[in-house]
MARBA-3410 file (N, C-alpha, C, O; in Angstrom, 1 decimal):
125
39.7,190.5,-40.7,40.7,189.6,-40.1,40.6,189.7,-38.6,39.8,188.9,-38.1 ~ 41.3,190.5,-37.8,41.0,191.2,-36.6,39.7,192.0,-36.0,39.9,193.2,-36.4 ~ 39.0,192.0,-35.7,38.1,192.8,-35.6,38.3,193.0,-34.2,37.6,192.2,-33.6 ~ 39.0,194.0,-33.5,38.6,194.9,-32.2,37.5,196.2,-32.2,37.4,197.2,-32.9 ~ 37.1,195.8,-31.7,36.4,197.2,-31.2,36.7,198.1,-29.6,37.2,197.7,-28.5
36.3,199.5,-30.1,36.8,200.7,-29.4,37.1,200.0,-27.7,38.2,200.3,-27.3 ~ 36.2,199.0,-26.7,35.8,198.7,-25.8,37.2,197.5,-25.8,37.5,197.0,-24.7 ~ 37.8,197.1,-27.1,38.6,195.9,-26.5,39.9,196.8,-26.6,40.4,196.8,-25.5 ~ 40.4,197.6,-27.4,41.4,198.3,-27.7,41.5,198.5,-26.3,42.2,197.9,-25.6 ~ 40.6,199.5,-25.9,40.4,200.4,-24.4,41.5,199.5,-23.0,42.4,200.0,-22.3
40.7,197.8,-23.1,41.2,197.4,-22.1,42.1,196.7,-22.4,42.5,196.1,-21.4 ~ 42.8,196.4,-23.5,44.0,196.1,-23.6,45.0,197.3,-23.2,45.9,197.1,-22.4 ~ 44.9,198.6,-23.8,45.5,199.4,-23.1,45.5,199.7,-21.4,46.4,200.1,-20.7 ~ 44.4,199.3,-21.2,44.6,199.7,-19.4,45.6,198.5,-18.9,46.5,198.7,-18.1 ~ 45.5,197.3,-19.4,46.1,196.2,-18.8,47.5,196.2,-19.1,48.4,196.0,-18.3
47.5,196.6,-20.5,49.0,197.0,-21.0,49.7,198.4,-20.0,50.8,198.2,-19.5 ~ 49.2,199.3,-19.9,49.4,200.3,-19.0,50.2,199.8,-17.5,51.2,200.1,-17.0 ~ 48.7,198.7,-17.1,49.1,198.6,-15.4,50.1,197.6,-15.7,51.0,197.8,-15.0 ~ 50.4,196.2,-16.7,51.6,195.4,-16.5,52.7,196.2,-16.9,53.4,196.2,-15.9 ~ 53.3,197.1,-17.7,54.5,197.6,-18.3,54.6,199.1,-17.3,55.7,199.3,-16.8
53.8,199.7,-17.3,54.2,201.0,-16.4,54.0,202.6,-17.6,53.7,202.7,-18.7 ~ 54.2,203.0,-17.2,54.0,204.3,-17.9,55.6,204.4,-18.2,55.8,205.1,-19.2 ~ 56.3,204.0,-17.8,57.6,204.4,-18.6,58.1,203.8,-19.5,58.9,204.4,-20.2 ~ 57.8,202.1,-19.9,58.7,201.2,-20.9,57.0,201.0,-21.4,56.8,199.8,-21.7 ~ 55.8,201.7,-21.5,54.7,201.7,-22.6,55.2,202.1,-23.7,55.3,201.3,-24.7
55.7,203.4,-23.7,55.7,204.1,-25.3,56.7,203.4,-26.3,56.4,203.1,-27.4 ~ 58.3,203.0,-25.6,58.8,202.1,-25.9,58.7,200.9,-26.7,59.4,200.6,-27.7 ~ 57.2,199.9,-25.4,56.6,198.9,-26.2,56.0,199.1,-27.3,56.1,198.2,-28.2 ~ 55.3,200.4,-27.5,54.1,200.8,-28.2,55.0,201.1,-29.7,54.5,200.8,-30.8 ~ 56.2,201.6,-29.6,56.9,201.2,-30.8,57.3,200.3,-31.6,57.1,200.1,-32.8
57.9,199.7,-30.7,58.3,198.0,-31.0,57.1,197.4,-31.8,57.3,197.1,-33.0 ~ 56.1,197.2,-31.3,55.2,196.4,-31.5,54.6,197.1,-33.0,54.1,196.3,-33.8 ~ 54.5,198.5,-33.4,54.8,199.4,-34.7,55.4,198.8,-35.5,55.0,198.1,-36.4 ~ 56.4,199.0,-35.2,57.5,198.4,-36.1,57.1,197.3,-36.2,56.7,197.4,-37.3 ~ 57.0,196.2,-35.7,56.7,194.7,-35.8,55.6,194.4,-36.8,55.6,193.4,-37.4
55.0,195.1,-36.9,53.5,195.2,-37.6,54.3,195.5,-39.0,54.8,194.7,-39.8 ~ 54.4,196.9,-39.1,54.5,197.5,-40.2,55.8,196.7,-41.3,56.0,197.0,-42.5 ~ 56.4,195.7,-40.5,57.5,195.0,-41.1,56.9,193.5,-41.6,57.3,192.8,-42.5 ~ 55.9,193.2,-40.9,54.9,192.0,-41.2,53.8,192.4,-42.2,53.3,191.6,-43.0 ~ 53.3,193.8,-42.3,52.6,194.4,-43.7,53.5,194.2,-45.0,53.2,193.8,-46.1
54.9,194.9,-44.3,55.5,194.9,-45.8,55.9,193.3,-46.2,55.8,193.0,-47.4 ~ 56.1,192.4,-45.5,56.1,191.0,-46.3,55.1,190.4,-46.6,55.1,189.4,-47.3 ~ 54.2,191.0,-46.1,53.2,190.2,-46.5,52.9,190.8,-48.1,52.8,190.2,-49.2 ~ 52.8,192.3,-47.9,52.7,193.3,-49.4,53.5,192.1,-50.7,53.0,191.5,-51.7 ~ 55.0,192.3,-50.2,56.1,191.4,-50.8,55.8,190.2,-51.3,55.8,190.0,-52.5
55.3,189.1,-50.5,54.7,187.5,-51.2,53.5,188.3,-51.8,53.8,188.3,-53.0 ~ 52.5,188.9,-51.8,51.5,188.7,-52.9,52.3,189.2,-53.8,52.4,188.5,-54.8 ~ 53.1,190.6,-53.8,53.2,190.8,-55.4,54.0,189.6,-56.0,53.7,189.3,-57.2 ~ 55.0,189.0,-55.3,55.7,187.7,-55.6,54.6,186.8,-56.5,54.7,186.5,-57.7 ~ 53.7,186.5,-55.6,52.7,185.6,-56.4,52.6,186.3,-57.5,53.1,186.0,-58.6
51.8,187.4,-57.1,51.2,188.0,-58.9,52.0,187.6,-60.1,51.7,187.2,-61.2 ~ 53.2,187.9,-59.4,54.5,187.7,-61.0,54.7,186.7,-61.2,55.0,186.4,-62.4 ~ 54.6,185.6,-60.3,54.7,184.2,-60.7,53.5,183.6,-61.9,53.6,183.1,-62.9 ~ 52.3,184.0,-61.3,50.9,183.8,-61.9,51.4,184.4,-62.9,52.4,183.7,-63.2 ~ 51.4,185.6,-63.8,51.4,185.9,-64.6,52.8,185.3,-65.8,52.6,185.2,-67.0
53.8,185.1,-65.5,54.9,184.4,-65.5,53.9,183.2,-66.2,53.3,183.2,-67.2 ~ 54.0,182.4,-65.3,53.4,181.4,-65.8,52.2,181.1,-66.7,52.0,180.1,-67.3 ~ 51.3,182.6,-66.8,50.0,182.4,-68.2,51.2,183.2,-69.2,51.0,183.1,-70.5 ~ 51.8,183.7,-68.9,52.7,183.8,-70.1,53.3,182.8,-70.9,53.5,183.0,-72.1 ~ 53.5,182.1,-70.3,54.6,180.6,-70.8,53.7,179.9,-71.2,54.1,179.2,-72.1
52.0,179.7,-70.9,51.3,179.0,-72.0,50.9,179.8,-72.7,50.3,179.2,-73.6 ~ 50.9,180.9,-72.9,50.3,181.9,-74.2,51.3,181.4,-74.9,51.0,180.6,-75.8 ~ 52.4,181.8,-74.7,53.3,181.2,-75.9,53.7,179.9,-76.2,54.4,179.7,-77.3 ~ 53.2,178.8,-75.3,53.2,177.2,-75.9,52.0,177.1,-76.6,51.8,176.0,-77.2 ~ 50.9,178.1,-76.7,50.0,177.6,-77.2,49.7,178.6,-78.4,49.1,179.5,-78.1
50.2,178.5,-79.7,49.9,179.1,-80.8,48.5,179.2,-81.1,47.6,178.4,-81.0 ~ 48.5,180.8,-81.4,47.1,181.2,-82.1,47.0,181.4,-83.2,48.0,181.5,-84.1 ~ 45.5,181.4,-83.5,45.3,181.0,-85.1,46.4,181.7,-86.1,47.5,182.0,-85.7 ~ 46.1,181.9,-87.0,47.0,183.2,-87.4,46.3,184.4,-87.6,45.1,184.4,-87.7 ~ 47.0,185.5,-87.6,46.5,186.9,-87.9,45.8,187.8,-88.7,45.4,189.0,-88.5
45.6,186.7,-90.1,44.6,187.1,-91.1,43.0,186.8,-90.5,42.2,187.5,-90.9 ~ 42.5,186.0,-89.7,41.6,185.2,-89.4,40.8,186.4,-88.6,39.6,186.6,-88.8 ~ 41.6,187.1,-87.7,41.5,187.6,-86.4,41.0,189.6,-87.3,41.2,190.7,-86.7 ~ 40.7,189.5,-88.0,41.4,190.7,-88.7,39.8,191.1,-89.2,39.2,190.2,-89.7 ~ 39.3,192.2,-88.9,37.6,192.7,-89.0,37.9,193.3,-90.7,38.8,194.0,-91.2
36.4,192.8,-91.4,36.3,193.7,-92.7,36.5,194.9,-93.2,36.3,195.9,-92.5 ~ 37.0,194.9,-94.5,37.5,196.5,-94.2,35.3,197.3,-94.5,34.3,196.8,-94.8 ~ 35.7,198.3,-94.2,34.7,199.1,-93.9,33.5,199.2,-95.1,34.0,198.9,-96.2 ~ 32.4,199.5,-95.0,31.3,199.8,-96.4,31.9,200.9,-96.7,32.4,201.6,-95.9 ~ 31.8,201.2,-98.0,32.1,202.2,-99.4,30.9,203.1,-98.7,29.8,202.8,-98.3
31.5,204.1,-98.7,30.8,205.8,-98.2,29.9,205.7,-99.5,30.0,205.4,-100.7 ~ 28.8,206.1,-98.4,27.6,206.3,-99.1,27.1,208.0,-98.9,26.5,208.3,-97.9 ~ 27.2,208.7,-99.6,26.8,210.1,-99.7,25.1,210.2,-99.0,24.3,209.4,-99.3 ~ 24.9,211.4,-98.0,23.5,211.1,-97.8,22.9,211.9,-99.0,23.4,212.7,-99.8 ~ 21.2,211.4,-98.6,20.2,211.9,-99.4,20.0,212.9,-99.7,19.2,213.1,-98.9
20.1,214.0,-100.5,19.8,215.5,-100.2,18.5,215.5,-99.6,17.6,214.8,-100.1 ~ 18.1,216.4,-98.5,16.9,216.8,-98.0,16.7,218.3,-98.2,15.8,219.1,-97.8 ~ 17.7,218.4,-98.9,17.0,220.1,-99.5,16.2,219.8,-100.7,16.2,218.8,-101.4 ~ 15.5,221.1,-100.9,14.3,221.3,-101.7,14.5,222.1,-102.1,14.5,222.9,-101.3 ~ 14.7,222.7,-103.5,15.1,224.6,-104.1,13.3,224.4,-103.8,12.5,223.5,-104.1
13.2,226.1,-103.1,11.5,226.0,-103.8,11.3,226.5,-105.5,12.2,226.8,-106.2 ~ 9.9,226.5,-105.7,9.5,226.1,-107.2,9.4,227.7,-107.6,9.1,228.6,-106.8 ~ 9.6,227.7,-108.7,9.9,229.3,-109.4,8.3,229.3,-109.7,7.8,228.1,-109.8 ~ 7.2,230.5,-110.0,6.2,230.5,-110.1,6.0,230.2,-112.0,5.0,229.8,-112.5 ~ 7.4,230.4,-112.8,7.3,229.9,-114.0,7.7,228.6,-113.9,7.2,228.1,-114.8
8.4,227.8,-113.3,8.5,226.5,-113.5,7.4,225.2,-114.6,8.0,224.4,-115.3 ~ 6.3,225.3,-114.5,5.1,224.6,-115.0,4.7,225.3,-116.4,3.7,224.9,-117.0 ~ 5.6,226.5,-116.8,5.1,227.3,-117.7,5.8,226.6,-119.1,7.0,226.7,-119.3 ~ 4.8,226.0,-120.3,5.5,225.8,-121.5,5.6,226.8,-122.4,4.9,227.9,-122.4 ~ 6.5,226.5,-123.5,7.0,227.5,-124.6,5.7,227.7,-125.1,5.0,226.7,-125.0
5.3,229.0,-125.6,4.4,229.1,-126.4,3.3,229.5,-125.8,2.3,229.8,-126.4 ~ 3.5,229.6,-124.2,2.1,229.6,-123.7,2.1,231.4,-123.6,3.2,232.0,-123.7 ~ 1.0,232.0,-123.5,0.9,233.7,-123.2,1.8,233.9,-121.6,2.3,232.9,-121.0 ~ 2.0,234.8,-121.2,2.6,235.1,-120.0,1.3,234.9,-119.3,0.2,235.0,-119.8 ~ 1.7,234.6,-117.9,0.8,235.2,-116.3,0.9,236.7,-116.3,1.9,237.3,-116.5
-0.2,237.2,-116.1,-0.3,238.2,-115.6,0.5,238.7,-114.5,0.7,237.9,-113.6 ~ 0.9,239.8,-114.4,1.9,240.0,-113.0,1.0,239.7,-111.8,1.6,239.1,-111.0 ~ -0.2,239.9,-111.3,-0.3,240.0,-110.2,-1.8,238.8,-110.2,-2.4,238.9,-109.1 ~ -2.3,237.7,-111.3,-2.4,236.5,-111.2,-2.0,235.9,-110.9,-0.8,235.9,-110.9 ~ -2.9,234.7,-110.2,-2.5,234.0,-109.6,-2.4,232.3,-110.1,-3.4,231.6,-110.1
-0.8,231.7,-110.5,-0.9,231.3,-111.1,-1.3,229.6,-111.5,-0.9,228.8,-110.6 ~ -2.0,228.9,-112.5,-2.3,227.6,-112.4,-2.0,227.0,-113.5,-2.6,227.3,-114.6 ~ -1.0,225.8,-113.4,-0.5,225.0,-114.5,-1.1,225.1,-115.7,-2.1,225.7,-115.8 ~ -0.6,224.7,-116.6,-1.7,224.4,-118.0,-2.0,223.0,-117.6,-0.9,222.3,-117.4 ~ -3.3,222.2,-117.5,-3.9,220.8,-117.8,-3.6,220.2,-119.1,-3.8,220.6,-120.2
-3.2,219.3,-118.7,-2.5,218.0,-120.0,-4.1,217.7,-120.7,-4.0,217.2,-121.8 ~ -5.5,218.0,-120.2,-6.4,217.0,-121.2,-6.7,218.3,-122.0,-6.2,219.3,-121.5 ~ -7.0,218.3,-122.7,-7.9,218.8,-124.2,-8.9,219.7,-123.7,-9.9,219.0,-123.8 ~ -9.1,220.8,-123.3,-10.3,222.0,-123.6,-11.0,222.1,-124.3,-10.7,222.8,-125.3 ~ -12.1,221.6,-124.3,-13.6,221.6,-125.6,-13.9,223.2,-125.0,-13.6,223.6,-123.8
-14.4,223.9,-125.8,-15.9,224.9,-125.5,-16.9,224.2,-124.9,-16.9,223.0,-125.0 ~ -17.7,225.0,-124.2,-19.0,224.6,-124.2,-19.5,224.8,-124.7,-19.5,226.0,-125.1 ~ -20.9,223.7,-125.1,-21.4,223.8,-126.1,-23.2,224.4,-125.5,-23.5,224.4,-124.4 ~ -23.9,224.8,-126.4,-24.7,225.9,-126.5,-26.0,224.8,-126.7,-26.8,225.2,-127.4 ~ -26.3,223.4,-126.2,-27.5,222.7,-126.7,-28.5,222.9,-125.4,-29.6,222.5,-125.3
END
């Protein structure tokens, strides 16, 4: 708005100094304080004035202007919980693969499924 710089302030004060005098300066220098600080506060005063008017008034068309209705505006209810995947693994018992009937593993063999195909002998030709 104003923009003084340090060099204008400076000589407004010396000038102000040499017209008024060193005795009705400080005086001035209040007055003119006050004057200010009483022109801040009205001015503070009309903006917030406005604001309340502005808003005042988008108030009064929110409410001349009906919104849809409230079912419309309204988010789906949520997906049905889904349990996660198990990522655990029991590990495998070394009898696991073992069928009824079969002889034991030896204790300290090492052990290997029984194969699903058929065991011929070999034959002697």
């Amino acid at each position: 708005m104003l923009d003084f710089g340090f060099s204008e302030i400076l000589l407004t004060s010396a000038i102000a100094l040499v017209v008024l005098g060193p005795e009705r300066l400080p005086k001035v220098a209040r007055q003119v304080g006050n004057w200010m600080g009483r022109a801040r506060a009205m001015a503070r005063q009309l903006s917030e004035q406005l604001e309340r008017e502005v808003s005042a008034e988008e108030l009064l068309k929110e409410q001349n202007n009906p919104k849809p209705p409230a079912v419309n505006r309204i988010a789906p209810p949520p997906a049905p919980y889904v349990p996660p995947v198990a990522s655990y693994v029991p590990p495998v018992a070394p009898h696991a693969g073992v069928v009824a009937g079969d002889p034991p593993a030896p204790p300290h063999a090492e052990y290997t499924p029984p194969s699903s195909a058929p065991t011929t002998p070999p034959s002697n030709d």
